[in-house]
C-alpha positions in Angstrom: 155.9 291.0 123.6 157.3 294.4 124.6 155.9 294.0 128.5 158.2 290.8 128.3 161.0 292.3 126.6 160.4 295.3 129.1 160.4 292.6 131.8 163.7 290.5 131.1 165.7 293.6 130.5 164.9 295.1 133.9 165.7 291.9 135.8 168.9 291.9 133.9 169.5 295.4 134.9 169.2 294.2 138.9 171.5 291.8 138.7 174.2 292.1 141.2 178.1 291.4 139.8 179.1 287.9 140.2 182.1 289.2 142.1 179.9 290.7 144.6 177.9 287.7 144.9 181.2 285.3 145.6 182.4 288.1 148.2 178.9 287.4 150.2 179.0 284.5 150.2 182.7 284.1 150.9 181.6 286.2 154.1 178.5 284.3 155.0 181.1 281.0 155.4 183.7 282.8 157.5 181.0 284.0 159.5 179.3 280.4 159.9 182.9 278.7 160.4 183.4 280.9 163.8 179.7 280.5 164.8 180.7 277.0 164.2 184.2 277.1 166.4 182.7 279.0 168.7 179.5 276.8 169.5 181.9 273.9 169.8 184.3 275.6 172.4 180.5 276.4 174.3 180.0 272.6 174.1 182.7 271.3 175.3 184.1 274.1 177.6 181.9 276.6 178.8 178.5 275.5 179.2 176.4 272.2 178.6 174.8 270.6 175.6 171.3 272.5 175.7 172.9 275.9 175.9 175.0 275.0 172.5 171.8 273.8 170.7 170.1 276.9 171.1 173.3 278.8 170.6 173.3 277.1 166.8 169.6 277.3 166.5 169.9 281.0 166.9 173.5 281.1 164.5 171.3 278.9 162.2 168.3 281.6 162.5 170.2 284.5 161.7 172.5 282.7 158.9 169.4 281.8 157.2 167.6 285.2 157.2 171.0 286.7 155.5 170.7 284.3 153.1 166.8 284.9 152.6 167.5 288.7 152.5 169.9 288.4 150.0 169.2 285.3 147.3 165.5 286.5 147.0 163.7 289.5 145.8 160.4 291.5 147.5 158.5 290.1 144.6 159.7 286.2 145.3 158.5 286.9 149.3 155.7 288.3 148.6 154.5 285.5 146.5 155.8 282.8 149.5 153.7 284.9 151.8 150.6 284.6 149.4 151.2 281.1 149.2 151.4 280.8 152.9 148.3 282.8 153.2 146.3 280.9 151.0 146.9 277.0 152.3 146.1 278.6 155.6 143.1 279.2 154.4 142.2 275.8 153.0 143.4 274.3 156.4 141.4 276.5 158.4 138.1 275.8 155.7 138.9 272.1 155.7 139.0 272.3 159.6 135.7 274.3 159.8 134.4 271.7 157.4 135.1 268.8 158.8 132.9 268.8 162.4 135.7 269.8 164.9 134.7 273.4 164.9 131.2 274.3 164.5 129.9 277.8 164.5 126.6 278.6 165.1 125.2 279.0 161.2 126.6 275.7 160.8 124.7 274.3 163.5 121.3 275.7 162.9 122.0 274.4 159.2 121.9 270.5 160.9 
């Protein structure tokens, strides 16, 4: 029970103020309402349609890793990482397995 208690009392100790948290995030939707204005005035004024979708893809890219860098911890992206890592691994075994890629051990098994 102590590692727990040790555990909860730590995280509790991370925690940001909720006033901090409202003032991000406050910012994050000033910031996407003029990416927003601004890839509407590209639209319709400045340039065509494909520049302005991968104007927003890249607002979208950037808004997102803010978001990632700030709602989650090291330890929650190092676990999404090992997740990652290990169903890449079971695709790539479930490939090798099936008879699209053979290597040469498999072959002299047959």
């Amino acid at each position: 029970m102590e590692s727990l208690d040790g555990a909860t009392s730590r995280r509790q100790e991370s925690e940001q103020p909720k006033e901090w948290i409202e003032l991000v995030n406050t910012a994050l939707q000033v910031l996407g309402g003029f990416f927003l204005i601004n890839g509407i005035y590209f639209a319709l004024f400045a340039t065509g349609i494909y520049t302005a979708m991968v104007y927003y893809s890249f607002v979208l890219m950037i808004l997102t890793g803010i978001g990632y860098c700030y709602y989650f911890t090291t330890d929650d992206v190092e676990s999404m990482l090992q997740a990652w890592h290990s169903v890449g691994v079971v695709m790539l075994d479930s490939v090798e397995n099936s008879g699209a890629r053979s290597t040469p051990e498999q072959r002299r098994r047959l």
